[in-house]
N, C-alpha and C positions, 0 to 999 in steps of 0.2 A: 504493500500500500504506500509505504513513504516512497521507493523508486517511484511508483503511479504517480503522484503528488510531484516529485521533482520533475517531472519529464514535462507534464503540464504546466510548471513553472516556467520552464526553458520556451517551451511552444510560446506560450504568452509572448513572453519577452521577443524570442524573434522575432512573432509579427509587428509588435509592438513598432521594434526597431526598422522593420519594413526588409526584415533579413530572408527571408522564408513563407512561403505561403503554407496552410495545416499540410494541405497536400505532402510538400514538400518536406515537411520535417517529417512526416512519417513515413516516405521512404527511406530520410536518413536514417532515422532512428531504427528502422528494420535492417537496414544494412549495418547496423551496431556502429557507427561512426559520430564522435563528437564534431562541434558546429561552433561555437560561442570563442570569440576571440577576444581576448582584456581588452579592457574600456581604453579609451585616450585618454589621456591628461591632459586636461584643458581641450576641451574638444570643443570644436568650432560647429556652430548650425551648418548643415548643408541641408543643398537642393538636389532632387534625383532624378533623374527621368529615362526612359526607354525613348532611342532615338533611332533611326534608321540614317545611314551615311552610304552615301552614293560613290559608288569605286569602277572601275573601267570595266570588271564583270558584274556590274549589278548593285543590290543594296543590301549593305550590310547591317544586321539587328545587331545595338548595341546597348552597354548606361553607361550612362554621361553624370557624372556627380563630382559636385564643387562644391566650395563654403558658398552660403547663402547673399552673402555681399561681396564688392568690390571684385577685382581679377587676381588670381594664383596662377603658378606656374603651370602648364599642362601636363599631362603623363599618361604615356598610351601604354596599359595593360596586356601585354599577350595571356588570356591561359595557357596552362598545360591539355593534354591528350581529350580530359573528362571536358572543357570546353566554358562556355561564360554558362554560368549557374549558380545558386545561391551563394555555395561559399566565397565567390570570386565577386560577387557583389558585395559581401560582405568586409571581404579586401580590402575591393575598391571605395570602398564606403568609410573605409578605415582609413586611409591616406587622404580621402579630403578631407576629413573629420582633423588631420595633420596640416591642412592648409595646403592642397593641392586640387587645380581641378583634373581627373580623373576620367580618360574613355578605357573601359573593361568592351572589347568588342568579341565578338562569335567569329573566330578563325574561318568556321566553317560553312558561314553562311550562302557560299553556292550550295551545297547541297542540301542545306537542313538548318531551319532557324532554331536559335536555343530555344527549350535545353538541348543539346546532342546527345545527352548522357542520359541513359533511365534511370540511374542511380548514382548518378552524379562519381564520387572518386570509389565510389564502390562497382563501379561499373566494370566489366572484362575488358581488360585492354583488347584482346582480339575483336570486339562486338566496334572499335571505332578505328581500328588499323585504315581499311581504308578511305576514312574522312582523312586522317594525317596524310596519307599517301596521296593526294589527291593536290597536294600544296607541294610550292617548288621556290628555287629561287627568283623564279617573276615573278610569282603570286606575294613571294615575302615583298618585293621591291615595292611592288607597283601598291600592294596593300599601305603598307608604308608612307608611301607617300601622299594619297587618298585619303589617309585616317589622320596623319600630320594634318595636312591643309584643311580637315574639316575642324580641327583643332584650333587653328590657328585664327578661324572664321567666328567663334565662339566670341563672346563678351566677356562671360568669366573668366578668359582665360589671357593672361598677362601677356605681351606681345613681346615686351621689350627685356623680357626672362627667355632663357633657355628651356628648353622641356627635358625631361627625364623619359626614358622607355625601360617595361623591366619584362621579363619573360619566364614561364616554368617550364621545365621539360622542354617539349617542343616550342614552346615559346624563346627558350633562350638566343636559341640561333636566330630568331625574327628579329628579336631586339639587336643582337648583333648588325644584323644586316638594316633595319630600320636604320642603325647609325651612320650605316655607310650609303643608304639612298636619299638622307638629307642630312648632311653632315653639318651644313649652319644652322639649325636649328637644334638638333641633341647635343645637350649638356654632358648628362649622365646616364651609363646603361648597366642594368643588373639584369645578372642573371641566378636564375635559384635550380639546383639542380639540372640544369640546360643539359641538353641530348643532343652529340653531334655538335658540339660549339667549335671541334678541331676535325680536321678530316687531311684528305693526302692531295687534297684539289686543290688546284689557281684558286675557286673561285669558294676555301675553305672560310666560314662563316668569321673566324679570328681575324686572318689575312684581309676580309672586305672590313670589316670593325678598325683595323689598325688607320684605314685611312680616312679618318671620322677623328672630330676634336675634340671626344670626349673623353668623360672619367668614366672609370670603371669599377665594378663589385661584380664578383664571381665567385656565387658559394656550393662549393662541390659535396657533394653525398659522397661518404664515407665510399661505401661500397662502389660508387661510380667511380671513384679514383683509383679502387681495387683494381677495376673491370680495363681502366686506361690510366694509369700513374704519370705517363708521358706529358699527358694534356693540359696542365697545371705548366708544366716547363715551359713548354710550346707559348703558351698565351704567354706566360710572366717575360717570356725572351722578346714576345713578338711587339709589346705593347712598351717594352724599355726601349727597343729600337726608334720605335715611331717615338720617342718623348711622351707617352700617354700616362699618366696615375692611373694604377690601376692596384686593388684588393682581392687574392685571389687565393683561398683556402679552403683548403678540406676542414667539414664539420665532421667531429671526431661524433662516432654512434650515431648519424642521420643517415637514414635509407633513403633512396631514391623517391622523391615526393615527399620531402619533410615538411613542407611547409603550410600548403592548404587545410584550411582545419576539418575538412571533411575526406582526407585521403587516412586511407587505412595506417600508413605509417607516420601521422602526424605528431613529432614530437617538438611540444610547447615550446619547454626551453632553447633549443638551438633554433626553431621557427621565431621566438623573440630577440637573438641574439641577431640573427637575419634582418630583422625588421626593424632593429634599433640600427643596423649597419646601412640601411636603405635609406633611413633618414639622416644616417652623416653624411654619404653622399650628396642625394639630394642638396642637403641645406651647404654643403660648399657647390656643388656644379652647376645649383639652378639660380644660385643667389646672384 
């Protein structure tokens, strides 16, 4: 009965906070996955909306969430694999709530408006292989540049500031390359477990990133560094040559997808250490 009563607690308050529809949290909850990320300090009103942005394939379902006043810096959100869905609004929701305005977009809105996931980070990775497979390095570019300029069209969002882009999983390498297909405009690019951020090609998502003027965050999963230990060298080599700052560490005990708070291997602590490191960025590369 007391779990009963907490769970209902939790439901409230999502919707409350506009994180979760009942729906919603009771797939999570069936998938046994927590959801509830700590409050901000000093957390700023925002405004939220569900926006459609027009890109050279079509329109893309996104949310767009700023502080309720004045213009912040921009920051284009890639998800990871499970795609824009609750937790990733919730995120997003989280960083304007830090004083940024925030587009979280659906990667994979040619073929399928969010959610993509039926169970969000609970979902089989094989049930969306081919939505990931279906993206390349034009769809990163051109997506990029599309979701910039709809950014930059905004009122909330600060002109005369640099933008932030940051990526999970498959997101990382977007960010990467976001930075190299508008290079005067990205400040700062993070990536949080990123798949594929170094490869053996010209057109290796590191190598395009080197020639972009920004700073860097790159927080590697334990085990992904197991899987390529090289890849940490590679980038640290690649981004000292270009003169680029960059932070780029293995999170000791974080599995692959540490960070979303509805992925099965979500652990807090290093997810908070992550998210305090996003904001030192940020507040040097956008300021």
């Amino acid at each position: 009965m007391c779990d009963q009563d907490h769970f209902e607690e939790d439901r409230l308050e999502y919707e409350a906070r506009g994180l979760v529809t009942r729906k919603q949290f009771g797939i999570l909850l069936g998938a046994g996955v927590a959801m509830m990320l700590p409050r901000v300090a000093n957390a700023v009103a925002v405004t939220e909306t569900d926006v459609n942005v027009t890109t050279p394939d079509g329109t893309a379902d996104c949310y767009f969430v700023h502080p309720a006043g004045g213009t912040a810096p921009g920051v284009l959100m890639w998800p990871d694999i499970f795609g824009l869905r609750p937790a990733f609004r919730q995120m997003g929701k989280r960083l304007a709530e830090s004083g940024y305005s925030v587009l979280v977009v659906n990667p994979f809105y040619r073929m399928k408006k969010a959610p993509t996931a039926t169970a969000g980070g609970a979902t089989p990775i094989q049930e969306l292989m081919p939505l990931a497979r279906a993206l390349n390095e034009t769809t990163h570019m051109t997506d990029a540049k599309a979701f910039i300029g709809w950014l930059d069209g905004q009122k909330p969002v600060a002109r005369n500031r640099k933008m932030g882009t940051q990526g999970y999983c498959m997101g990382g390498p977007i960010a990467f390359r976001t930075a190299a297909a508008v290079p005067d405009r990205i400040g700062g690019v993070a990536s949080f477990h990123g798949g594929g951020l170094v490869t053996d090609g010209p057109n290796s998502p590191h190598l395009q990133a080197a020639r972009s003027k920004a700073q860097f965050l790159v927080a590697i999963a334990e085990n992904d560094d197991q899987r390529s230990p090289n890849d940490k060298t590679a980038m640290k080599e690649t981004f000292a040559k270009a003169n680029l700052q960059a932070e780029i560490e293995v999170y000791a005990g974080a599995a692959h997808g540490w960070c979303p708070p509805d992925s099965r291997v979500y652990n807090e602590p290093q997810a908070e250490k992550a998210w305090s490191r996003l904001l030192a960025l940020y507040g040097k590369a956008l300021a």
